[in-house]
N, C-alpha and C positions, 0 to 999 in steps of 0.2 A: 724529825725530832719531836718528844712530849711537846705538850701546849708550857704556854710560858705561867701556868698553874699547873703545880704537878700533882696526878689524880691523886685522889685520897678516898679514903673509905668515910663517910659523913657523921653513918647512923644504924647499926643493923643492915641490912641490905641494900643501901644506898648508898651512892658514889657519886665525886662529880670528875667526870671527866673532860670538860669545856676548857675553853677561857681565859681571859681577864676578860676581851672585849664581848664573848657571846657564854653565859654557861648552857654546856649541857650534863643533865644529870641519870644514871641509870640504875637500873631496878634488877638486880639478881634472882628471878625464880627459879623454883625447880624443874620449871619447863623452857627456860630460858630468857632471855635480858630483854629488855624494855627502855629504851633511850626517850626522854627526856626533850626535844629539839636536838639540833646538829649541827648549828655555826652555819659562818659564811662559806660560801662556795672557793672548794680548794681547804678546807678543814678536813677532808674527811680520812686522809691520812695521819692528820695529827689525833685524830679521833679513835682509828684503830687503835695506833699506838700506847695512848692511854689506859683506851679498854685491853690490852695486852698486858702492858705494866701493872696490872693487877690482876693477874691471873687469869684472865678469861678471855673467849675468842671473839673478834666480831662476826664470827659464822654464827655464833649462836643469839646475836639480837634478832629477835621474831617479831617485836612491835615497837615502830616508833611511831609518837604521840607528838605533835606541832601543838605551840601554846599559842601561836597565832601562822599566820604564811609571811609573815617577810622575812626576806634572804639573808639577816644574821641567824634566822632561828631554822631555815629548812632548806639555807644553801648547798651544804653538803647531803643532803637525805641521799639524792641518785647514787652518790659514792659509795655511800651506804648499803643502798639497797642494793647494787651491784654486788657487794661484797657476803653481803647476807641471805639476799631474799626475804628481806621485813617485809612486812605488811604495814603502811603509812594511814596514820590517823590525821584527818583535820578539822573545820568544820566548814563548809563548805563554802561559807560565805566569803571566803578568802581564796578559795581558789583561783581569782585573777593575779594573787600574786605568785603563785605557783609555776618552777620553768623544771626539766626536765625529769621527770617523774610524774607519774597518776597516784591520785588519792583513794587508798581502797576505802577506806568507811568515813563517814561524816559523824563526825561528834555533834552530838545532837545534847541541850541542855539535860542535865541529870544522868549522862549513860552513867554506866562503869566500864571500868576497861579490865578483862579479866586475863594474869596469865599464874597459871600454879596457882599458890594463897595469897597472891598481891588483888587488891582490889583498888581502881582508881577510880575517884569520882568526880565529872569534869562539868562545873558549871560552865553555861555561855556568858561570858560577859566584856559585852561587846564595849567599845570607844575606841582603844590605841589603835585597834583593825575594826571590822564589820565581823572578823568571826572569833575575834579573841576568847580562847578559854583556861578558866585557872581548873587547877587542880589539887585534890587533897586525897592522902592516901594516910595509913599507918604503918608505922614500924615500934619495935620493941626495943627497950634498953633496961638491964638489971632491973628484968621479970616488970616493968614497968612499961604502958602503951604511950605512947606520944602522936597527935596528927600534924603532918607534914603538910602545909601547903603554899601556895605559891598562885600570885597575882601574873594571867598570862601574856598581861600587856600592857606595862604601867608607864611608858612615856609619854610625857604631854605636847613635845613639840611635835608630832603629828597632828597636834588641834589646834594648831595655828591656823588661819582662816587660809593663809597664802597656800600650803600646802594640801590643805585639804580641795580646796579648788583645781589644785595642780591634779591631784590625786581621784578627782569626780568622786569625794566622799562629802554624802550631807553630813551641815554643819550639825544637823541635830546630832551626830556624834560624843560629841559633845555632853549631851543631855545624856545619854548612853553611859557615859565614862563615869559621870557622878551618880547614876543610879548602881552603876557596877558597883563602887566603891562602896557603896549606902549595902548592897548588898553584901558582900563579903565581910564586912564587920559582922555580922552575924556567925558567920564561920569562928572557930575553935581553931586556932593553930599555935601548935608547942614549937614547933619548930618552922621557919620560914626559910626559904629555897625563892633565891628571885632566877629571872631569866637574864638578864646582868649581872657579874660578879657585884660588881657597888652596890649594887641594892639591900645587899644584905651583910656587906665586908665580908667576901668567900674566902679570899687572899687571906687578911689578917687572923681571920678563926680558927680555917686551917692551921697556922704555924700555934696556936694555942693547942690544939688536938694532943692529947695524951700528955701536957704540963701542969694537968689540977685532974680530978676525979671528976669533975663537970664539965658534961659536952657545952663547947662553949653556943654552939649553934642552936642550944635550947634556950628559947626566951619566949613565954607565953605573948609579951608585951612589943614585941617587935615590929608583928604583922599588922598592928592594928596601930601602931605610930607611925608606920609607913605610909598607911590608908591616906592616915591624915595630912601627911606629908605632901601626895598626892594633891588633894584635894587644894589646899596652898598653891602647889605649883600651876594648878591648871586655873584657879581664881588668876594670880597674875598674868598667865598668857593671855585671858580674857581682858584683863584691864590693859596690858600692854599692846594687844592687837586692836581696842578703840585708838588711840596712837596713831600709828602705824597703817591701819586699814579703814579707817574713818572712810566715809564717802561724804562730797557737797554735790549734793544730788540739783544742778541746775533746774527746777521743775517748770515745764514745758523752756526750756532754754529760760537765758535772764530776766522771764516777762514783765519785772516790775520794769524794766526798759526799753523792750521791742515788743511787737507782734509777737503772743506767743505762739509756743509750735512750729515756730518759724528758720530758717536756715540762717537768718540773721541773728535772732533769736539765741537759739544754740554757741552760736561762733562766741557769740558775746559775753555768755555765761562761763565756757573755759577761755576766753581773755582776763576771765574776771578770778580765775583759781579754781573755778569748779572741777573736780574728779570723777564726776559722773553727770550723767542726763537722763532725766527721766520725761519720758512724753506717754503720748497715746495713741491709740492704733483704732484706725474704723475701716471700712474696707468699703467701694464705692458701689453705686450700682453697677457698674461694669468687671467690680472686682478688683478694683485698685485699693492697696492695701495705702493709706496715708494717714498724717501723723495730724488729728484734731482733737479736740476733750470733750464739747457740747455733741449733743446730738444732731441739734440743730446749728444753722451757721450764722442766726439771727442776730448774739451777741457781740460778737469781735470781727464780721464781715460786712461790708455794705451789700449783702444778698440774703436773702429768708427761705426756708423753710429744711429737711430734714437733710442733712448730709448725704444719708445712704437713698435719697432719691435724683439723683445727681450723678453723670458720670463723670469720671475725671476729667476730662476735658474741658466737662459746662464747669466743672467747680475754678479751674481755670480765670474762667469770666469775673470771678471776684477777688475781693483783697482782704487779707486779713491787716488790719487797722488796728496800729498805739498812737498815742498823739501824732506826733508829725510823720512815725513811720509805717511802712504799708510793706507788704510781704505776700507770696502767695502761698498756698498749700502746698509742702511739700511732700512726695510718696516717699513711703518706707524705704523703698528700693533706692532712691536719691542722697538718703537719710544716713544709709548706711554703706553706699560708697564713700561720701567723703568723709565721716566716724568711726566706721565698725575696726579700723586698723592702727586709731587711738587708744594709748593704757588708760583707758577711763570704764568706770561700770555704768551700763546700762540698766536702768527700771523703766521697763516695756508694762505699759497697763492697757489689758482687754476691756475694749468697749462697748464692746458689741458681744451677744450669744450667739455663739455658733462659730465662732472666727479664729479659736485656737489653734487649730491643728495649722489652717494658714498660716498665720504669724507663727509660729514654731517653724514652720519648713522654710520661712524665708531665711529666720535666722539661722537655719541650722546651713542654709548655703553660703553665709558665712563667717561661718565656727565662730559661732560665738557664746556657746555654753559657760565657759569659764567667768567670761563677763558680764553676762547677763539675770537680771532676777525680773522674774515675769508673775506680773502683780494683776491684781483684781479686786472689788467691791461685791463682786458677787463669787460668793465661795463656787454654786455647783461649777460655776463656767471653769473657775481655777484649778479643783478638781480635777475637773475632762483635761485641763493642759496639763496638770502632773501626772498624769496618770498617759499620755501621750508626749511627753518629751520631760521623762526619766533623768534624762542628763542636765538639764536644766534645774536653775533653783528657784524656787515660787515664795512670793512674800502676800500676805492677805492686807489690803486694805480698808481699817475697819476702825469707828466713830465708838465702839464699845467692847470691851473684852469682858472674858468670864473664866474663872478658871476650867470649867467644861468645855470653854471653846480652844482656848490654848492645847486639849488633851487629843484633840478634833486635830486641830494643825499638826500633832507629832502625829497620830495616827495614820493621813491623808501622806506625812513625809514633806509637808512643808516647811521650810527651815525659818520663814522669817516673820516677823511681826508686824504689821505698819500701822499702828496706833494714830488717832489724834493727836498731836503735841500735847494739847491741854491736859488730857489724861493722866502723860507723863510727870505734868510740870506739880497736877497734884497731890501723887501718890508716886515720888521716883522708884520707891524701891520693890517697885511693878520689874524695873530694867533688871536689878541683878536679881529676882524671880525666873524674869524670862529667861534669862542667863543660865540657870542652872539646868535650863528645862533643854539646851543648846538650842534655843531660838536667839537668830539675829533680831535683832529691836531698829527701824529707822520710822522716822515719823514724818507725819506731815502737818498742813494747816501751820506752821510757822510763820504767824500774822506779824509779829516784829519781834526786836531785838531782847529784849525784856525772854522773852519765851523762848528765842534760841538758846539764852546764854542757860536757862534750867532746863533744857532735855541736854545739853550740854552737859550738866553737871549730873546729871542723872546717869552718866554712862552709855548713854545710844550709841547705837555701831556707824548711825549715817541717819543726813536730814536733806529735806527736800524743802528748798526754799525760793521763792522769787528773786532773790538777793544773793547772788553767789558772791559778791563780793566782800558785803560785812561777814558773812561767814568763815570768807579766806582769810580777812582781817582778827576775827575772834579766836579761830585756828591758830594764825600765827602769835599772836597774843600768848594763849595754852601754850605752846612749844608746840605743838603737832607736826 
């Protein structure tokens, strides 16, 4: 049977033959049709159909064009292509989401896509995907030109932190989406064409068609209230995802109360509410990877001199000391048997140069990319681990920002920020800065209550505090 939107002729050679839940739309040349996307898998009979119901064959679609690869928009392509022998456009970077069918060309930012006199021209503009691209084209109405164009991926619950995690997409996507958006306002468009019928009321315009001398689907002002529509929608998933995805990053476990670093430590800070743990990683003379902050072990142990001259075993011989309680060094490997299978995020900080690649292969034994951000003080070392475990997200730990350096961290592909608290608590609106750039913000140096409660109000995404528990207390306070 037709789609439950019966095709209709748009505009000059333009059709939509999709729809309600997925549109797709098509391009009549004199060398043959051109589709638009193709629905969810199992559409692609309702797809002929359509293309039938309007006089034409699906033997003769020669190019189909993907506004991004997930499978409401290139479920059906195989079906498709079965039926036709298209030739599949996408851009490449979305090829993980792609199942039964090969991509013959990669839309590459500015192509055209040429068939007969149609010209299409396909900016990149990545967020809702890594390979999102819109599209703008011309058609004619009483001797009048009008440009068509259409945003290729304008949902925002894909930027939800939960899914994007899920999805191993950095958050800086984010930052992507609203430069998209910043982008495409510059475009000209008479006519807008979404890849959802609601995006544009496809349903309702259609039944207007041929009841006024006005195509109802011409509105210069459409495409560019849309934008901004967008742009609303994904500011609240950002405020709603502080909420929701907040982390009380334990730092070194609850150390205003135990031994920090310590497995007591730890245990205490999620008795206490904490959501996350943050510690640090030095790796012994022997190559024991273990969980201290100083270099030296002169401060919080009854022993002296440099960590990494010590094997695990002599470090053994000493206690790390809070008032009455005493604790030993625990290894990483210890660390994350009885944690790594807790819903809590982990901020891993490199201590050491040269020790990345280790600490990424311990945790990559086990899986813990999802929940893990792997921090540092010193960028090149942070660097070498982004650049060495890909799947992971990297936050930079740093006493002063710049906007050149914040341009440094998208470039490098690190998604997060870790400001001094104080920074924050000066200048908050550093946080929905950050924010736009899709840098996560968590901070540290939260020396007391006073300073929690304004990186708090400044919108940080997570803090890292000695005190998990007035943290849990202020949380619960918020609503969080």
């Amino acid at each position: 049977m037709i789609s439950d939107i019966k095709p209709f002729k748009m505009i000059d050679n333009l059709y939509f033959v999709g729809s309600y839940r997925a549109s797709c739309h098509m391009l009549a040349t004199s060398e043959g049709l051109i589709l638009i996307d193709t629905g969810y898998p199992g559409d692609g009979e309702a797809l002929k159909e359509s293309i039938e119901a309007l006089g034409f064959s699906v033997k003769d679609v020669k190019i189909i064009i993907h506004s991004h690869g997930h499978n409401d928009h290139s479920g059906a392509t195989a079906e498709i292509v079965k039926m036709s022998g298209a030739k599949t456009y996408l851009n490449f970077n979305d090829k993980k989401y792609i199942k039964d069918f090969e991509i013959d060309f990669d839309i590459k930012d500015g192509d055209v896509i040429r068939l007969g006199k149609t010209e299409i021209k396909a900016l990149h503009t990545p967020g809702h995907t890594e390979g999102t691209v819109s599209l703008f084209f011309d058609v004619k109405e009483n001797e009048k030109t009008y440009r068509v164009g259409t945003f290729g991926g304008a949902g925002t619950n894909q930027l939800k932190k939960a899914f994007m995690r899920a999805k191993s997409v950095n958050y800086l996507y984010r930052g992507e989406f609203y430069k998209s958006i910043e982008r495409l306002k510059g475009e000209r468009v008479d006519l807008f064409i979404g890849n959802h019928s609601w995006q544009n009321d496809t349903k309702g315009k259609a039944e207007l068609i041929g009841k006024s001398e006005l195509n109802p689907f011409l509105d210069s002002s459409a495409f560019s209230k849309f934008l901004d529509k967008l742009i609303n929608k994904l500011d609240q998933v950002i405020e709603a995802d502080q909420q929701i995805d907040f982390v009380n990053y334990a730092h070194r476990g609850a150390s205003q109360y135990r031994p920090e670093n310590t497995m007591i430590s730890f245990r205490l800070g999620l008795e206490q509410g904490a959501n996350g743990i943050e510690t640090d990683v030095h790796i012994t003379k022997d190559g024991v990877a273990v969980l201290f902050h100083d270099h030296t072990i002169d401060r919080v142990t009854n022993g002296k001199g440099n960590i990494t001259d010590y094997t695990y075993d002599e470090l053994l011989g000493f206690d790390v000391i809070k008032d009455e309680y005493k604790a030993k060094i625990p290894t990483f490997r210890e660390f994350l048997d009885e944690f790594a299978d807790r819903d809590i995020t982990f901020a891993i900080e490199l201590k050491q140069l040269g020790t990345a690649e280790a600490i990424i292969d311990i945790l990559r034994e086990y899986d813990l990319a999802q929940k893990t951000v792997i921090t540092s003080f010193n960028y090149d070392e942070l660097k070498r681990a982004a650049a060495y475990g890909k799947e992971f997200r990297f936050g930079h730990l740093t006493s002063d920002v710049s906007e050149a350096h914040t341009l440094e961290l998208i470039a490098d592909k690190i998604s997060e920020i870790c400001p001094k608290a104080a920074l924050v608590v000066e200048d908050p609106d550093l946080v929905a800065k950050w924010h736009k750039l899709g840098l996560n913000v968590r901070v540290w140096g939260v020396s007391n209550e006073e300073i929690m409660r304004g990186v708090l109000d400044a919108g940080v995404d997570g803090m890292t505090v000695n005190f998990p528990d007035k943290l849990s207390a202020l949380l619960k306070e918020r609503g969080f």
